[in-house]
Legacy VTK file of the C-alpha trace (Angstrom):
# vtk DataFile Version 3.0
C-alpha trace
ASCII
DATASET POLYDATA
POINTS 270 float
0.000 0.000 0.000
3.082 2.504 0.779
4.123 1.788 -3.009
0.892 2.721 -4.286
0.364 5.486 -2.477
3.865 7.057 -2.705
4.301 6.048 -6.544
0.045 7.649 -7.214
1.213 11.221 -5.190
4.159 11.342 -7.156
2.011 10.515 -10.570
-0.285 13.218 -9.630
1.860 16.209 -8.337
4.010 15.897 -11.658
1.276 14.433 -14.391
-0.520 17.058 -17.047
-3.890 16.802 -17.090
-5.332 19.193 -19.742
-4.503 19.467 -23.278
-3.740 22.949 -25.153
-4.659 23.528 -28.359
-2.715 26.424 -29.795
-4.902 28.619 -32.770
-3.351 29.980 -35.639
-5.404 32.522 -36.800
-4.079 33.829 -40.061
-6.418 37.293 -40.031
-5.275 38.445 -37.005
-1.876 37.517 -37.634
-1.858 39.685 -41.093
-3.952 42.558 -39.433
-1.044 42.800 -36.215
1.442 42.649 -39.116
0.190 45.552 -41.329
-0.261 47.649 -38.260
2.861 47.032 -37.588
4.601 48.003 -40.303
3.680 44.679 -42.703
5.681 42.198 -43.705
5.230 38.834 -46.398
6.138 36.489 -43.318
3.944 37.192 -39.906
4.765 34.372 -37.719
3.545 30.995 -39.341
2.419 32.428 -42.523
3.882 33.957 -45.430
1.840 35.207 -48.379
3.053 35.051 -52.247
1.467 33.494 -55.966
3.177 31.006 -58.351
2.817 30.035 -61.885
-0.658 27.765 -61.850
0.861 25.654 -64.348
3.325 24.659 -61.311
0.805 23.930 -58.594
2.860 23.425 -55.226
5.501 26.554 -55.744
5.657 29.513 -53.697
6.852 32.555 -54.487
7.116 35.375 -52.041
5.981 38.961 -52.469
8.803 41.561 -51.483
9.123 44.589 -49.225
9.099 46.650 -52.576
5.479 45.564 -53.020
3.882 46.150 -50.477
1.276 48.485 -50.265
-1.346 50.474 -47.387
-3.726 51.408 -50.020
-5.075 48.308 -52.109
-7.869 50.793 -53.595
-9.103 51.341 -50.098
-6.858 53.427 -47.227
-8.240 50.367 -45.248
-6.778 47.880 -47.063
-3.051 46.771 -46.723
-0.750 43.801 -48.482
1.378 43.262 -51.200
0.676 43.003 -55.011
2.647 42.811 -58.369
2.601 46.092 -59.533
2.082 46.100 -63.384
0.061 48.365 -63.876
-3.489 46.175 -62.922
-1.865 45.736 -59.436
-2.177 41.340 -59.806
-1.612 38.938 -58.557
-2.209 40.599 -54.913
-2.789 39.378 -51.507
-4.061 41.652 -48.985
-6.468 42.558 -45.512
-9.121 45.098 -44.656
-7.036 46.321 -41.218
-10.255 47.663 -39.761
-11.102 45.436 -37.490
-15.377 46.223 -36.288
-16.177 47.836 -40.251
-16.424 46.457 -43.684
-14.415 48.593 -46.409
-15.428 48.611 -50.659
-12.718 49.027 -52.700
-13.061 51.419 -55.479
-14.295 48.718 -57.833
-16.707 47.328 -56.143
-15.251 44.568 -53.766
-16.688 44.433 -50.419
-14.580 42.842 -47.554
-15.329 41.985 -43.568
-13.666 43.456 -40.888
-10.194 41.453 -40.993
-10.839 39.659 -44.354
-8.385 38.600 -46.736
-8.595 39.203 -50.138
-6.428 36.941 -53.067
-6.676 38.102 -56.604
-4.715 36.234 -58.440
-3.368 37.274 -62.073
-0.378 37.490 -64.798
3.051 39.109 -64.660
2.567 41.281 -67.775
1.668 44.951 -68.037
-1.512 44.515 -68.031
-1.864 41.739 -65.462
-3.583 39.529 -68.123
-0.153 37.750 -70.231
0.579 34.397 -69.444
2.232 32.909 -67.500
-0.904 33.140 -64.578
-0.155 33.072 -61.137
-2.167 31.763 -58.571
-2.366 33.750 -55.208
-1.474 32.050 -51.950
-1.479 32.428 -48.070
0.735 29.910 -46.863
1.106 28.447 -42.859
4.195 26.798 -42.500
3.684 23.828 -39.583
5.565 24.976 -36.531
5.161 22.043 -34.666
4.171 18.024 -35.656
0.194 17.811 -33.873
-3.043 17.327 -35.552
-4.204 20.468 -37.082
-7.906 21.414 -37.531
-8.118 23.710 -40.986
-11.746 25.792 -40.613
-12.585 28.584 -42.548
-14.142 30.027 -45.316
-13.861 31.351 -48.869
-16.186 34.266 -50.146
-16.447 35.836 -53.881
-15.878 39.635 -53.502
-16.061 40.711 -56.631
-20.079 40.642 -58.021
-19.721 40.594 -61.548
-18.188 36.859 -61.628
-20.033 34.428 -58.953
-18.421 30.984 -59.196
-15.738 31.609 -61.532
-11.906 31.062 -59.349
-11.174 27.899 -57.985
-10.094 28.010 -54.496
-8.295 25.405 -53.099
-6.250 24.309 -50.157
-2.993 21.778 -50.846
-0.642 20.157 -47.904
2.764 20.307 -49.537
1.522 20.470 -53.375
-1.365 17.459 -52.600
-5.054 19.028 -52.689
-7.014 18.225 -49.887
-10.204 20.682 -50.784
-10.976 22.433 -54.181
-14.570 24.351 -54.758
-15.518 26.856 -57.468
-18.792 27.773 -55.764
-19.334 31.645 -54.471
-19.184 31.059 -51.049
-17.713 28.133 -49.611
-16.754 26.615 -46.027
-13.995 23.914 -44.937
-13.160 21.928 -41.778
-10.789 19.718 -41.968
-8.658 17.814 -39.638
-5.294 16.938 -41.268
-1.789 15.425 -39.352
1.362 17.971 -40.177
4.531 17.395 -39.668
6.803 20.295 -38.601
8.061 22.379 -41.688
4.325 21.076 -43.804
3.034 23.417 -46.220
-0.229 24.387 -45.973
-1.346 26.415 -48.840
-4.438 28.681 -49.510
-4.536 29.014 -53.161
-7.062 30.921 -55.799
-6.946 29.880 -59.611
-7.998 32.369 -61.941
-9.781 29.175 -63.373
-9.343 30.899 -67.293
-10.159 34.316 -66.700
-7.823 36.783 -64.099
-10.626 39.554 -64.093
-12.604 40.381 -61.319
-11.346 37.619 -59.041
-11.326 38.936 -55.789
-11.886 36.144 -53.321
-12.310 36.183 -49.498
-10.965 34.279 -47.053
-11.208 33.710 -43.327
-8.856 30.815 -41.860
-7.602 29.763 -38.647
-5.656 26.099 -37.887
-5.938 24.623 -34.545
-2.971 22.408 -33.263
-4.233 19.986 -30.852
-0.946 19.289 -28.459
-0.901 17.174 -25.466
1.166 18.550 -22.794
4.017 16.372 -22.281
5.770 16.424 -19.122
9.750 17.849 -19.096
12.350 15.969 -18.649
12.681 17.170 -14.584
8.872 15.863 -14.053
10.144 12.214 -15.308
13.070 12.715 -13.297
10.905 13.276 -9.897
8.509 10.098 -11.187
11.884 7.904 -11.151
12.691 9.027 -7.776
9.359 8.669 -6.768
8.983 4.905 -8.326
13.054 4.401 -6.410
11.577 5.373 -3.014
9.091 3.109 -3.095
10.779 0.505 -4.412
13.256 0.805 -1.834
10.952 0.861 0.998
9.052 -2.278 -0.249
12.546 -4.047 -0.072
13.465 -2.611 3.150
9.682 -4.089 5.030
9.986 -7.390 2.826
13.603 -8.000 4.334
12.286 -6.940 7.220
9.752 -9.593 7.623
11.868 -12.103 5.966
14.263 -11.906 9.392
11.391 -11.763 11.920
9.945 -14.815 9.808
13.496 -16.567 10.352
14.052 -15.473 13.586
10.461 -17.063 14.412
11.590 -20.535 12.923
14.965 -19.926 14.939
12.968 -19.654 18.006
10.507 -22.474 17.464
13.327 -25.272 16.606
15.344 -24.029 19.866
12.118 -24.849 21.988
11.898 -27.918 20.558
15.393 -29.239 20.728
15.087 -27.728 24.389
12.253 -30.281 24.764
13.962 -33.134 23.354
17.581 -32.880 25.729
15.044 -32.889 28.783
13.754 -35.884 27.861
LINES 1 271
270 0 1 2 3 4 5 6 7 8 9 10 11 12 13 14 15 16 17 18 19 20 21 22 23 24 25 26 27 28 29 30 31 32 33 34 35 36 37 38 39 40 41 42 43 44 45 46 47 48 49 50 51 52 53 54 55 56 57 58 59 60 61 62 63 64 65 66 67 68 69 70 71 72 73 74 75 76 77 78 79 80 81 82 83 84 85 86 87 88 89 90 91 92 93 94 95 96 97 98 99 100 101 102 103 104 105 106 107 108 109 110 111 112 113 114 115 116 117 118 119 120 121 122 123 124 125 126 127 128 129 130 131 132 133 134 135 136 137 138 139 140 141 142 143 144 145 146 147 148 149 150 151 152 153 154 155 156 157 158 159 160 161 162 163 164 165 166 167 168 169 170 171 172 173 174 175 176 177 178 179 180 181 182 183 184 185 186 187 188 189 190 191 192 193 194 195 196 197 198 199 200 201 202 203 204 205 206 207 208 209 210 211 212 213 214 215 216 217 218 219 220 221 222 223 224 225 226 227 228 229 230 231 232 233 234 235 236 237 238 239 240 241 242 243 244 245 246 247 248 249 250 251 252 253 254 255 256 257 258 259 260 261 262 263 264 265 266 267 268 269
């Protein structure tokens, strides 16, 4: 009973019992970055486009194009400026107020817009390049991928595809206006996750929303000191155990010592 009472203290005073789950959430993380100064890499993600004929690249925007006036004061990011300002990548910083752009694109407090789009003058010469947010796994966990995509643009409903792809392998494509995901998908540290809109044909009037936040479900595991004290623990008891069994192994001996004396005491009176 000392052994299991020692050993289940010790288990308990060192043992997690609650598991954290650490969110990613990429709009607030562009929003504190544009504030801030902005930047193509805020934390986990990193925003940039990529020639669709090469689906899985990246290619990151630059300081040199970045920009606090995406045809709203309100809205900050970086674009490819070619004179039709595609592809582009960017987030309404107000925070409690939806902003319009000047033609016509209507985005949520904290929404991202993609618009993706050629390198040429006029935005429309091959080669196309998709526009991507991209979360870079920080740790290996089980990541829950919720959000949603939202056509911003009303002259084209349906028309991008949006997709998300886990190092260059699609795991959700739609081509609908408005479309939600959840999924629940195992990273390994350093995995790609990309958000990607295809101009699907046609770079015009492709602005698409997008809300997304990933969800890393971590069990605490306890540090190396915390197995250290459940060794000691488990020693101490251990010990102790030994100690009372070699106890009563000599008071069982000295017992039979006794008995045999009184008996061969017995016998010589005889």
């Amino acid at each position: 009973m000392r052994f299991i009472f020692t050993f289940g203290i010790t288990y308990l005073l060192v043992t997690p019992t609650s598991v954290a789950d650490v969110i990613y959430n990429a709009n607030e993380a562009f929003v504190q970055s544009e504030l801030a100064g902005g930047s193509p890499v805020f934390g986990p993600f990193s925003i940039g486009h990529h020639d669709e004929a090469l689906p899985g690249g990246f290619t990151a925007f630059t300081a040199g194009q970045h920009t606090t006036n995406f045809y709203n004061p309100a809205i900050h990011g970086f674009y490819h400026d070619n004179g039709f300002d595609i592809p582009a990548v960017v987030v309404n910083t107000n925070t409690v107020s939806s902003v319009t752009t000047s033609y016509g694109a209507t985005l949520d407090p904290s929404q991202i817009l993609l618009h993706p789009g050629g390198l040429g003058i006029q935005g429309d010469e091959l080669p196309f390049h998709n526009a991507i947010l991209r979360f870079t796994a920080p740790t290996s966990s089980e990541y829950q991928i919720q959000g949603d995509w939202e056509a911003l643009a009303p002259f084209k409903p349906n028309h991008t595809v949006n997709s998300i792809l886990i190092n260059g392998a699609s795991v959700f494509s739609s081509a609908l206006n408005t479309s939600s995901f959840d999924l629940t998908q195992t990273l390994t540290a350093g995995d790609f996750v990309d958000f990607v809109v295809n101009d699907n044909g046609d770079i015009f009037n492709d602005s698409i929303g997008l809300r997304a936040t990933l969800t890393a479900s971590t069990a605490a595991v306890p540090e190396p000191s915390t197995f250290g004290l459940l060794a000691i623990g488990g020693i101490v008891a251990g010990v102790r155990i030994r100690r009372r069994r070699s106890a009563q192994a000599a008071a069982a001996s000295r017992s039979s010592r006794s008995k045999c004396e009184a008996v061969w005491t017995c016998l010589t009176a005889k």
